[in-house]
N, C-alpha and C positions, 0 to 999 in steps of 0.2 A: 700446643694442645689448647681446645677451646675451653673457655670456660662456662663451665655446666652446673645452673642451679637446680636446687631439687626443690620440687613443688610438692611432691610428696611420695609415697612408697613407689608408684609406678608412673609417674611421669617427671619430666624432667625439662628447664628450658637455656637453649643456647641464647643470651640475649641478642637483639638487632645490634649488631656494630657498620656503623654509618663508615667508617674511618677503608672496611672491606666491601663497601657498596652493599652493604646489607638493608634490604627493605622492609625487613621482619623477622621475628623471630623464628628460630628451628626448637620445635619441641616432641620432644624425646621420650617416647614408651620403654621403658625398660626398668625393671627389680635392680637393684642395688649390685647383684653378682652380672647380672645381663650390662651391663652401664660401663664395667670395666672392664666386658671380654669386649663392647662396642668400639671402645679409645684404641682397641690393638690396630686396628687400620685408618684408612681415611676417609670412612664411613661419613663421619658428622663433618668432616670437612666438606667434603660433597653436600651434604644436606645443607652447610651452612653458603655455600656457592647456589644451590637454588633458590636460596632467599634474597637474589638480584636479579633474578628475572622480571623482566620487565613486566607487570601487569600481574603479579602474582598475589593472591588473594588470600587472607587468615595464614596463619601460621606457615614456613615448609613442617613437614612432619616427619617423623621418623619412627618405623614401627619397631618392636620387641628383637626379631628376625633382620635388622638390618645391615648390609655388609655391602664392603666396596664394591661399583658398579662402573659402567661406561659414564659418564659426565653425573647424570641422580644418582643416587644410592640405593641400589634393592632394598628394597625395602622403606621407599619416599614415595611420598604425597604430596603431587601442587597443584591447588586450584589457580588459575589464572583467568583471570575476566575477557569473557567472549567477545568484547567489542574492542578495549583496548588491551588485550593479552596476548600473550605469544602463545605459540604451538613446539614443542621440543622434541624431536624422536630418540632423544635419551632418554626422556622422561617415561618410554615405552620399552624401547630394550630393543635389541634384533630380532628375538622371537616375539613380533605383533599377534597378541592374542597366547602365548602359552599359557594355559588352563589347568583345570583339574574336571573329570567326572567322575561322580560316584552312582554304582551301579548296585545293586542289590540281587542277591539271588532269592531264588525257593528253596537253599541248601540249606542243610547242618553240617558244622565243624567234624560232626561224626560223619558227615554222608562224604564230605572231600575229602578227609584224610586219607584215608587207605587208595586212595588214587592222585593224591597231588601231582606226585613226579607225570604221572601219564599226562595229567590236564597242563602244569607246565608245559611239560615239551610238545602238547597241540598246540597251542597258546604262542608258543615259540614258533612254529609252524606256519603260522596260521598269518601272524602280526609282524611284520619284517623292521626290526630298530638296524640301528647305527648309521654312520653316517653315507648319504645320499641314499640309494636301496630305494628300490623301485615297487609300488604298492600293487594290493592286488584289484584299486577300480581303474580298469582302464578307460579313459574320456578322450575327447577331441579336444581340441584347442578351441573348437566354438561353445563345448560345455563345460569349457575350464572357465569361460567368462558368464556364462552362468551360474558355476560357484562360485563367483568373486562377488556376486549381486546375492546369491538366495543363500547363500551358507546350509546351515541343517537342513533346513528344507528341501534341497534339491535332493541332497542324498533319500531324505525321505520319498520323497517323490518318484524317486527313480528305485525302489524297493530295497533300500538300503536302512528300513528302519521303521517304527509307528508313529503316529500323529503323535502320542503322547513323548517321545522323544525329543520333538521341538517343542514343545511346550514347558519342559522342565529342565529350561536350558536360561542362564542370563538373557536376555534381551530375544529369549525366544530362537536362540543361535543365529541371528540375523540382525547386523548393523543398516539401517538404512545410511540412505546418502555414498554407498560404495558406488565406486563407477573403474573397472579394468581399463579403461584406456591410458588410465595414470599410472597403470603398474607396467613397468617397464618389459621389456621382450625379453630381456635374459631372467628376470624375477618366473614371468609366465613360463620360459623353459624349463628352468628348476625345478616346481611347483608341478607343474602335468605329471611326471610320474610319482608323486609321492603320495598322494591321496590312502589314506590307511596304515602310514606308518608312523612308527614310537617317535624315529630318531633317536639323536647320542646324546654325552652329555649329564645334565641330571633328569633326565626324561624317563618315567618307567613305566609300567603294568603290573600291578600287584594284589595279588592276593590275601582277599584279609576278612580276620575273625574279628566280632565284635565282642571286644570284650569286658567293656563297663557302662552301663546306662546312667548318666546324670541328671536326663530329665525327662522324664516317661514319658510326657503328652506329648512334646514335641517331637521325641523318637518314635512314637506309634505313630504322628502325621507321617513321616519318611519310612515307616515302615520295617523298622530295626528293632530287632532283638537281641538281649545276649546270646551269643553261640551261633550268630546265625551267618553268612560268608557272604563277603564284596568285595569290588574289585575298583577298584580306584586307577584312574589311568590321569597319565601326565605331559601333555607334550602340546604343540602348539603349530605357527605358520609351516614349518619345516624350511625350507631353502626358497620361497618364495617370499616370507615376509622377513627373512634377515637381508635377500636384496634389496626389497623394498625400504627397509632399514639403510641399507648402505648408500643407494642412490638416491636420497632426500637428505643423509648428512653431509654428501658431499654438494648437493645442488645448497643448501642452507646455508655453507659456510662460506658460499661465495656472495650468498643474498646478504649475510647481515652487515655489508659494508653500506651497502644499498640503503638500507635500514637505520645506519648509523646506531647497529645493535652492537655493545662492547662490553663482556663477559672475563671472568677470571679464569675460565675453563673452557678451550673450544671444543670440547665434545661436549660442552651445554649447547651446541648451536641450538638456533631459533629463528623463525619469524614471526610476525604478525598473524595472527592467527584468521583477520579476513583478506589478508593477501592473498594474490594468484598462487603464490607456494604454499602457503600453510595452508588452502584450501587444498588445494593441487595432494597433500602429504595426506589429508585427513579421508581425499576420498580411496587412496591407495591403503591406508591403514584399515580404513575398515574392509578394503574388497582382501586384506589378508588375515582381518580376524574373522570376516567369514569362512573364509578358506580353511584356517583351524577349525570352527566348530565343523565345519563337512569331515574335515580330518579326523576329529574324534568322534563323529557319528559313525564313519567308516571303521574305526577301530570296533564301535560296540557291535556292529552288523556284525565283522567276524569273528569275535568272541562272542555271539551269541552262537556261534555255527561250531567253534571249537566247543562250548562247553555241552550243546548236545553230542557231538562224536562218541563223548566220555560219558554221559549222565542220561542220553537219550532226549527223544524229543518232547518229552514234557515237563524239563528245568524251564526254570523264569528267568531273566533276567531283564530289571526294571532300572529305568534312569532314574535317581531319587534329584539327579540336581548335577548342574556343568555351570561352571564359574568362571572366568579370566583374569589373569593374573598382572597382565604387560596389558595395558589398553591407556587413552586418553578419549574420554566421553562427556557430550556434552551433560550435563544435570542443571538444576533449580537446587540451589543450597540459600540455607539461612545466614548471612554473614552481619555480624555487627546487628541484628534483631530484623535486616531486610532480604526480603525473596531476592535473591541473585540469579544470575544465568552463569555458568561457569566452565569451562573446559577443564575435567579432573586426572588429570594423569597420576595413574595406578601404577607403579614400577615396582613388580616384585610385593604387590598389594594387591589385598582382596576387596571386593564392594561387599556392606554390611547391613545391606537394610533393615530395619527393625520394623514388627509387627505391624499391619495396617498400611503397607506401602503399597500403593497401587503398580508399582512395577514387580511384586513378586506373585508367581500362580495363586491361584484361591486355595489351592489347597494348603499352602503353607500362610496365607496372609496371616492368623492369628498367632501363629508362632515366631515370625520373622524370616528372613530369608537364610537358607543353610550356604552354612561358611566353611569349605571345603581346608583343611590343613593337613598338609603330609608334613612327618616329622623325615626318620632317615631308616633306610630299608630295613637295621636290626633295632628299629626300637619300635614306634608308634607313630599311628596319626589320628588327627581326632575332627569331628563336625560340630562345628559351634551353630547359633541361629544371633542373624543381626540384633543390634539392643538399641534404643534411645540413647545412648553416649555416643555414640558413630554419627550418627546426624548431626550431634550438638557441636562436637569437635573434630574429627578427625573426615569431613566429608563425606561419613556413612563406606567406612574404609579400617578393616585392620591387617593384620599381616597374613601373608601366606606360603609361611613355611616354618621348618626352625631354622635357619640362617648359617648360614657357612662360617666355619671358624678357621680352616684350612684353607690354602689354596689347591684349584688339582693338583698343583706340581707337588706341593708338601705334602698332598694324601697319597700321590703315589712313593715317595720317593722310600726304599729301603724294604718295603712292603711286597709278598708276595700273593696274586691272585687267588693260587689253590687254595693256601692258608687264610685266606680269608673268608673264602668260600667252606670250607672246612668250620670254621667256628661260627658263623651263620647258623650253619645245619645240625650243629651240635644243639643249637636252640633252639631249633624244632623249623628253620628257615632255610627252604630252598631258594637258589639264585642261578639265573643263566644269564648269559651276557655276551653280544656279539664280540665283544671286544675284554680281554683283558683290564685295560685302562677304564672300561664303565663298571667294573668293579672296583677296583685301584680308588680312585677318584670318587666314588659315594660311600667312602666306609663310614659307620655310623659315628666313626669320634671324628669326623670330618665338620660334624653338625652340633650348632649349640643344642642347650637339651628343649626339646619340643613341649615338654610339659611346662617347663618354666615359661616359656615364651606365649603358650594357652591361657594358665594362671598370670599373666598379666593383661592382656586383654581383657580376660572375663571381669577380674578385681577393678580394673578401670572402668567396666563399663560397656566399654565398645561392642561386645557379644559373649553369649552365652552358653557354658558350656552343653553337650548333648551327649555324645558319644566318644568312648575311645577305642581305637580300632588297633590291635596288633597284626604285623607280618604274618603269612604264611608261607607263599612263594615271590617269588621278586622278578621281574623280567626290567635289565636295563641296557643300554645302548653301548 
């Protein structure tokens, strides 16, 4: 086990050991009880493997929510320097670009109740999860390369949504510099019919009441009230950017001999980050996190069509805000007191910008940019706003989620479906599920507790709390 100093209530540091090719330290968000449900896997092991990458910049990091991943840690942060640093598609995940939006209605907790089950099962209807499952925009192959270039906006364009929807989206729901010709033919096959769907998984659609306000101004900029319903959706590339994942770690891991790249872990593969590959990876990454943000515009078009079925046509539903969670993005960070250029890989990590940043809408500039966290379908989730500690430390980056303490195999194992749908509903929480096992596999004691993992962020700094949103209905894959 490594050894972990405490720096104080909520952070913590793995020191640099040279002896394991360590070129910096891993420093550790996490409360005292969070620190030793972290040590149960090999979470920090992982995090402490990112700290020899080559070119890697301040600290590796480790958020509140962190747990074992493909070569990073869900829940890691690494800046690595844009001229000499590498590019990692661990450091993203298979799902390029899995997100979060949060959607607000015109409703009341009084006006959904007495109709949830019906809005569920339109909802259900409407929005096709599990795994593959064929969506309802049908495109051509010539304007599938059009969403891999324009992301949110095409959908907008092609009346799948309002201007204001790309707008209150990270990066406007659009990566430049994407280019399809990088994303492979079977990635593009995948991909063509899934446009609007959940997928499996922990990917869901959920219904939710808000139900504590922590910080008035900046919940009246979003437009939140207690008692008032939104829906928070979760889901990402779908079968397009997990290929795109799989055929740049297999093209990597034959580059880094090339490279004279040699790691403790080869699903850390890498290159150089202004190689033919690592360019080659970066323009494919982004033509599949646009592909997500079109995916979840596509989701909100049709729940905006389910939830008039049920409410009529003159319910709201407004984007308050769409984040990404799996991305590597260029920025300008402060490192050592100097403006850097940096490639930041987000893994199972949120961007946190705080007030005054010029990459968040005007409407939220005074308050910071909203920081989307689902906890687990029977508990909570909550909307932080980014803080000045995110910038100073963690590259304007906190976590994004509460963090798995189970494996799926150990949430399903012994456990039965009904029954657990069954005690959901007993607490006032509906759940549908294409599948068995996507309820099996996201029971809420699956998940560290979300509260604790919020209350360390905010204590440290990094972002601030806003809102806390409980379940109502649950739709998972």
């Amino acid at each position: 086990m490594p050894s972990i100093e405490r720096i104080d209530a909520y952070r913590h540091r793995i020191p640099r050991d040279e002896r394991r090719g360590m070129r910096t330290d891993v420093i550790v968000y996490a409360s005292g009880e969070l620190i030793e449900q972290i040590r149960k896997d090999l979470s920090l092991e992982q995090a402490m493997n990112v700290a020899t990458l080559p070119g890697i910049v301040g600290a590796s990091l480790a958020m509140p929510d962190i747990h074992q991943g493909y070569g990073f840690p869900i829940g890691g942060v690494a800046a690595t320097d844009m001229e000499a640093g590498i590019v990692s598609p661990g450091g993203v995940g298979f799902d390029i670009n899995c997100g979060v939006r949060l959607v607000r209605t015109s409703l009341r907790e009084a006006d959904v109740q007495p109709r949830l089950r019906d809005l569920l099962n339109q909802v259900f209807r409407d929005i096709p999860c599990g795994t593959g499952g064929e969506g309802p925009v049908k495109i051509s192959k010539k304007q599938l390369e059009e969403v891999l270039v324009e992301g949110a906006s095409w959908m907008v364009k092609n009346g799948y949504g309002g201007a204001r929807d790309a707008e209150f989206a990270e990066e406007s729901g659009r990566l430049d510099g994407a280019d399809p010709d990088h994303v492979s033919a079977r990635a593009r096959e995948r991909g063509l019919p899934q446009l609007g769907t959940l997928g499996s998984g922990n990917h869901f659609l959920e219904i939710q009441r808000v139900e504590q306000i922590h910080d008035e101004a900046a919940a009246r900029a979003m437009g939140l009230e207690a008692g008032g319903v939104a829906v928070l959706i979760h889901c990402g590339s779908r079968g397009l950017g997990h290929q795109v994942c799989t055929d740049y770690l297999a093209q990597m891991g034959e580059a880094m001999k090339r490279y004279h790249i040699s790691l403790p872990d080869r699903q850390l593969a890498c290159v150089p980050i202004q190689s033919p590959e690592g360019q080659a990876y970066l323009a494919a990454m982004r033509a599949s996190a646009n592909f997500a943000w079109a995916n979840r515009q596509a989701i909100l078009h049709f729940l905006r069509g389910s939830f008039a079925r049920i409410f009529g046509a003159d319910v709201r539903l407004e984007l308050i805000y769409d984040v990404c969670h799996n991305i590597a993005k260029q920025e300008r960070h402060e490192v050592d007191g100097k403006k850097r250029t940096v490639l930041v890989h987000r893994k199972g990590a949120t961007r946190a910008f705080p007030p005054g940043h010029r990459d968040i809408p005007a409407a939220y500039r005074e308050i910071g940019q909203p920081v989307l966290i689902p906890g687990s379908m029977g508990t909570a989730s909550w909307v932080l706003v980014g803080a000045e500690g995110a910038m100073r430390e963690t590259f304007g980056s906190v976590c994004h989620g509460a963090g798995r303490l189970m494996s799926r195999t150990a949430a399903r194992k012994g456990r039965n479906a009904r029954e657990v749908q069954n005690r959901l509903e007993e607490q006032g929480i509906l759940v549908r599920s294409e599948t068995r096992d996507g309820i099996l596999e996201e029971i809420p004691e699956a998940y560290k507790n979300v509260d604790e993992v919020i209350e360390v962020v905010h204590e440290a700094g990094l972002a601030r709390k806003v809102a806390r949103f409980r379940p109502m209905a649950v739709i998972k894959g």
